[in-house]
C-alpha positions in Angstrom: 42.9 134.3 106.8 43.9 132.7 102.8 40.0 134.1 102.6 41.1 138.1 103.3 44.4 137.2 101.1 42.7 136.2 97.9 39.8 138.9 98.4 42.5 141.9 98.6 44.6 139.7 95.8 41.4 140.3 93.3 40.8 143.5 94.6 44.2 144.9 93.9 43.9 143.0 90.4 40.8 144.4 89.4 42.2 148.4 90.0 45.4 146.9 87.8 42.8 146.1 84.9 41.1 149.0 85.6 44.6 151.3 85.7 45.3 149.5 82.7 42.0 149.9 80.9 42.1 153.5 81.4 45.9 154.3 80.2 45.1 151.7 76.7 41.9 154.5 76.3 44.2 157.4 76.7 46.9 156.4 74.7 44.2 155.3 72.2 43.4 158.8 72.2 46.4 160.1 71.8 47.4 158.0 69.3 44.4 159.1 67.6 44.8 162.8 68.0 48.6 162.1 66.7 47.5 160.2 63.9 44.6 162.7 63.2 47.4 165.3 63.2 50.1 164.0 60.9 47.4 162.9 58.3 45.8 165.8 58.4 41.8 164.8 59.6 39.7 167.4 59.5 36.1 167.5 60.7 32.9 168.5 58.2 30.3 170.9 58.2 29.9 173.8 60.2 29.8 172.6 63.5 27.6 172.8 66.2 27.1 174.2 70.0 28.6 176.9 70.8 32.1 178.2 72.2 34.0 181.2 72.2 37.8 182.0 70.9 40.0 184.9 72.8 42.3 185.8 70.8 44.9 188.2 72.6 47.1 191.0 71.5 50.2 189.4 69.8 48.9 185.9 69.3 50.0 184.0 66.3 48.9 181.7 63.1 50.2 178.9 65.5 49.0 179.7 68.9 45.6 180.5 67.6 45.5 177.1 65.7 46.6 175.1 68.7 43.4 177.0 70.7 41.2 176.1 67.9 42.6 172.3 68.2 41.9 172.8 72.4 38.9 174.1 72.3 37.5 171.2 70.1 36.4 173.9 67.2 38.5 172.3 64.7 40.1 168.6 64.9 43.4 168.9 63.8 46.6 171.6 64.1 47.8 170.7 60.9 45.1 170.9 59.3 44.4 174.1 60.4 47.6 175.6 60.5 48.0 175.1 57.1 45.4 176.2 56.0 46.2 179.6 57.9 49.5 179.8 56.5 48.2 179.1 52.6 45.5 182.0 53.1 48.0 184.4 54.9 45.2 184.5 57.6 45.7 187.8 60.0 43.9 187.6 63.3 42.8 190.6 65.2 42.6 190.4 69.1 39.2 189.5 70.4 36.5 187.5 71.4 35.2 185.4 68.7 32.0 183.5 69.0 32.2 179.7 66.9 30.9 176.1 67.2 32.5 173.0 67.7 33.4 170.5 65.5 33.8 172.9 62.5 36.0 172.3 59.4 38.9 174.4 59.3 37.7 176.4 56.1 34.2 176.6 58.2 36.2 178.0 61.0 38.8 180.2 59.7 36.1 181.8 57.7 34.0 182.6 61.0 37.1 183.9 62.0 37.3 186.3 59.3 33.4 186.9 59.8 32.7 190.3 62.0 29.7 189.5 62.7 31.2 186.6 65.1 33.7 188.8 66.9 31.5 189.4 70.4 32.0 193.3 71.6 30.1 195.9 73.2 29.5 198.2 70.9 28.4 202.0 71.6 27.8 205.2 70.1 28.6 208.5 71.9 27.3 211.6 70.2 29.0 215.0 69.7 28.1 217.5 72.9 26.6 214.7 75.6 28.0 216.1 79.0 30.1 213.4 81.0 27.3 211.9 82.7 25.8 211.3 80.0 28.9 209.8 78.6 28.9 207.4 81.8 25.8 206.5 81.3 25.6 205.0 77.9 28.9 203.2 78.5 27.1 201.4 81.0 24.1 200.3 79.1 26.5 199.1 76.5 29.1 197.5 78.5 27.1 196.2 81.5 30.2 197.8 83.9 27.7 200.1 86.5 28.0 203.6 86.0 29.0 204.1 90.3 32.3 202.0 88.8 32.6 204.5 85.3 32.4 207.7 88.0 34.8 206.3 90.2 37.4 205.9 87.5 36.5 209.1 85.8 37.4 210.9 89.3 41.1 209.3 88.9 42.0 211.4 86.1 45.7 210.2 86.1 45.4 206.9 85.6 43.3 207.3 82.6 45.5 209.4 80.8 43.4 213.2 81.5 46.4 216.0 82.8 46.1 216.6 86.1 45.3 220.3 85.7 42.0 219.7 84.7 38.3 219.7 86.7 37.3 216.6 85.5 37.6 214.5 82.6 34.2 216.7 81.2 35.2 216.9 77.2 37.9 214.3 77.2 36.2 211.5 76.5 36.1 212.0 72.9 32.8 210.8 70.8 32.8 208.3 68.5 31.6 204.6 68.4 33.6 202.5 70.1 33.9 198.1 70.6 34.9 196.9 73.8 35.5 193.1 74.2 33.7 191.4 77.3 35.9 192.2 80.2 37.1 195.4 79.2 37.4 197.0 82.1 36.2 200.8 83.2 39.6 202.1 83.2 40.7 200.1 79.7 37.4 201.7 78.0 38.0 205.8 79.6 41.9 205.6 78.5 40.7 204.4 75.0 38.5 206.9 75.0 41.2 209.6 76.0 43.7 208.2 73.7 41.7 208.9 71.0 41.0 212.7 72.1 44.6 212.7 72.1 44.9 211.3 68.5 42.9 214.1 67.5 44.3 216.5 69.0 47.5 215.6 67.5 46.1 215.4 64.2 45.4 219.0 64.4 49.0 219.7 66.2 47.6 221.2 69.2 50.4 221.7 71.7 49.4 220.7 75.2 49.6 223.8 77.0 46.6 224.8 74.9 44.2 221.7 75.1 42.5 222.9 77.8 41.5 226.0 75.9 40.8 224.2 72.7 38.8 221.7 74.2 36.9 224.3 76.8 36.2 226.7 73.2 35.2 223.5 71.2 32.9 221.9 73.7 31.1 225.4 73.7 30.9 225.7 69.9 29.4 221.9 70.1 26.5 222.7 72.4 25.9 226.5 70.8 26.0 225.9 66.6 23.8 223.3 65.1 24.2 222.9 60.9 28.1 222.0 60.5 29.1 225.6 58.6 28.2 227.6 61.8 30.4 226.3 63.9 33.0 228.1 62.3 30.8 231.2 62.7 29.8 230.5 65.8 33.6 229.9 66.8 34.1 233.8 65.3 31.7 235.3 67.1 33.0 233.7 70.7 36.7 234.7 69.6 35.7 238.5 68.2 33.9 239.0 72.2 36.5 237.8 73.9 38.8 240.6 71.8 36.2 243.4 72.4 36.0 242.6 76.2 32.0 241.3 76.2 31.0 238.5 78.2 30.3 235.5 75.8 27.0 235.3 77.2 26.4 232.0 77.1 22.8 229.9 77.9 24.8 226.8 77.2 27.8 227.3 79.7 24.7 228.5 82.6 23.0 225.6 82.0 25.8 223.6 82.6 26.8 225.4 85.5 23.4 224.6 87.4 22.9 221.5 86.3 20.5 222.1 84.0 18.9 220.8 80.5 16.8 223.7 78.8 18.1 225.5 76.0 17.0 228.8 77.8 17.9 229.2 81.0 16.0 231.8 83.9 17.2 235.4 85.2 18.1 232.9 88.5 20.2 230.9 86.5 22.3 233.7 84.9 23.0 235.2 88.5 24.6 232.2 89.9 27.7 232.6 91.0 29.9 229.7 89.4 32.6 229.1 86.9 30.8 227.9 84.1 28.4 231.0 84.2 29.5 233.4 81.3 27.2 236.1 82.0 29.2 236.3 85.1 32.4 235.9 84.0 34.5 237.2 81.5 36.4 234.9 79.0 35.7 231.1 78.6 34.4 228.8 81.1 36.6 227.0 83.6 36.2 224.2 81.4 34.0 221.7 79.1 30.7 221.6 78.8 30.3 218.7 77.1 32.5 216.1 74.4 33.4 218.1 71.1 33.7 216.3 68.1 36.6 217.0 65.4 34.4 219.6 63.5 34.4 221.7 66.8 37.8 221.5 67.6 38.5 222.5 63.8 36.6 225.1 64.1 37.7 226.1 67.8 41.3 226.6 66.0 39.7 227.8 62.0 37.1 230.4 62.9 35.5 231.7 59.6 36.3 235.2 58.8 33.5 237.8 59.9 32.7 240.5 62.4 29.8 238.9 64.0 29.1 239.5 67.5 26.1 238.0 68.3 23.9 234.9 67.1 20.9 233.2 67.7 19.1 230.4 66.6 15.2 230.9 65.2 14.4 227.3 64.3 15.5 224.7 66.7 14.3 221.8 64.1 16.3 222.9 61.2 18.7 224.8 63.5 18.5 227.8 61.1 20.8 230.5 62.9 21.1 234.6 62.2 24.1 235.9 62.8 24.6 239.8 64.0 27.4 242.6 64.3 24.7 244.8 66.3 23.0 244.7 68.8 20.0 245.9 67.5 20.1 242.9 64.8 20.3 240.4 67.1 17.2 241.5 69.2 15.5 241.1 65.7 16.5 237.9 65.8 15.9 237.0 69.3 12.1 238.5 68.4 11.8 235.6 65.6 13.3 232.9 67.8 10.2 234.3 70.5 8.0 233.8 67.8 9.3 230.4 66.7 9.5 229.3 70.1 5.5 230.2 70.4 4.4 228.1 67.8 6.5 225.0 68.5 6.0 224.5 72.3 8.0 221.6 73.8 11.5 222.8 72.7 12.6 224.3 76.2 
């Protein structure tokens, strides 16, 4: 029985020691970390590892210091802090790829290093059709393109008005960043916002941005070299005021799905809303994402009575323009003639 006693007595002593051994090593650590702190330690060099910084809308000089401390990429707040303060440091929001153990100098100027700020970065050309779009923000953001389409659909909670078909020519094409764990619906509203932003820059009301976007996406896909699109926005603008069908190969491609340049006798009979054989006026909608040199010239159309044009060298996009009729066939016959010696462009 005094056997069982003295074996749970040293038992119960050696968790004390143990309980005791444990809190000395903490406070020895915080006293450490305290004493590192008021006298300023600072680690050397540029680190090592790897670890990454989010730094969110709003954070401050302070709270970014006290993460820095945290995640062990810099051994000191006031250190740090500081030094933040001294270079009137401004953080952007972000995610920030850095190494532990780095002096604060070492790690602020990571900091203020781009090429550590970890984003998806994409480029989405002038006239790609929203597909397209969808499909490229995938590649770039990892984010599958079933998830982009499904968002797309929802056009109200990415910021498209309701009245629209789709969000076809909203998505407005520039390059973009997106920080890891943007999600589908945070990259489409960006992406809205900034059609927004330029349609505000050119004070476009909203009752007409459908019709501005519809003209512009139509001017993107039809005029190649920058000072047609102004012509090519004329010549739209002067058929629609004589009555004539825009005739369009662009908006009856897109109305059967297609991807040739030229489009077949089949394709200009079917019966849809894009088809401008068809159909008098403008499309139902977008063909595609204008940039800010086709809405400019969607609302600045250059002066001239052209009624026709057509391009006769798809490599240099070299375009005639025509008041007649008789003109333009001329210029369909060397756009024949081009397209015989350059086979491929379809």
């Amino acid at each position: 029985m005094k056997t069982k006693f003295r074996r749970r007595r040293l038992l119960l002593a050696t968790v004390a020691l143990l309980a005791i051994g444990a809190l000395a090593f903490a406070n020895r650590s915080m006293i450490r970390s305290a004493y590192d702190s008021f006298t300023g330690a600072d680690f050397t060099g540029p680190g090592h590892g790897s670890v990454t910084l989010q730094i969110n809308s709003g954070d401050d000089g302070a709270i970014v210091s006290q993460e820095l401390v945290d995640l062990g990429v810099v051994k000191s707040y006031r250190t740090v802090y500081k030094l933040v303060i001294a270079r009137n440091t401004v953080f952007y929001p972000g995610s920030y790829r850095l190494k532990l153990a780095m002096s604060s100098p070492a790690a602020l100027d990571a900091l203020a290093d781009a090429g550590n700020r970890i984003s998806n970065r994409v480029t989405i050309k002038e006239g790609l059709r929203l597909g397209q779009v969808l499909a490229e923000l995938s590649k770039a953001t990892g984010i599958s393109v079933e998830s982009f389409k499904t968002q797309a659909a929802d056009l109200a909670s990415i910021g498209v008005p309701g009245s629209e078909i789709s969000a076809e020519g909203w998505l407005f094409p520039a390059t973009y960043e997106f920080d890891p764990g943007t999600s589908a619906k945070q990259v489409l509203e960006q992406m809205v916002a900034r059609t927004k932003v330029e349609l505000t820059k050119f004070s476009v009301a909203p009752k007409d941005q459908h019709r501005v976007l519809t003209l512009a996406a139509l001017i993107q896909k039809e005029a190649r070299q920058e000072p047609d699109f102004y012509k090519v926005s004329r010549v739209f603008l002067n058929r629609i005021a004589n009555g004539m069908h825009l005739q369009s190969d662009a908006t009856v491609s897109y109305g059967v799905n297609g991807s040739t340049v030229s489009t077949s006798a089949a394709d200009r009979a079917n019966a849809n809303g894009y088809n401008t054989y068809l159909n008098a006026g403008l499309p139902i909608g977008p063909i595609g994402a204008p940039g800010a040199v086709a809405i400019d010239a969607a609302l600045h159309p250059a002066d001239g009575k052209w009624l026709y044009f057509c391009a006769i060298n798809l490599k240099t996009g070299e375009t005639v323009f025509s008041n007649t009729y008789a003109e333009h066939q001329a210029a369909v016959r060397q756009w024949q003639a081009w397209m015989r010696e350059n086979p491929g462009y379809d």
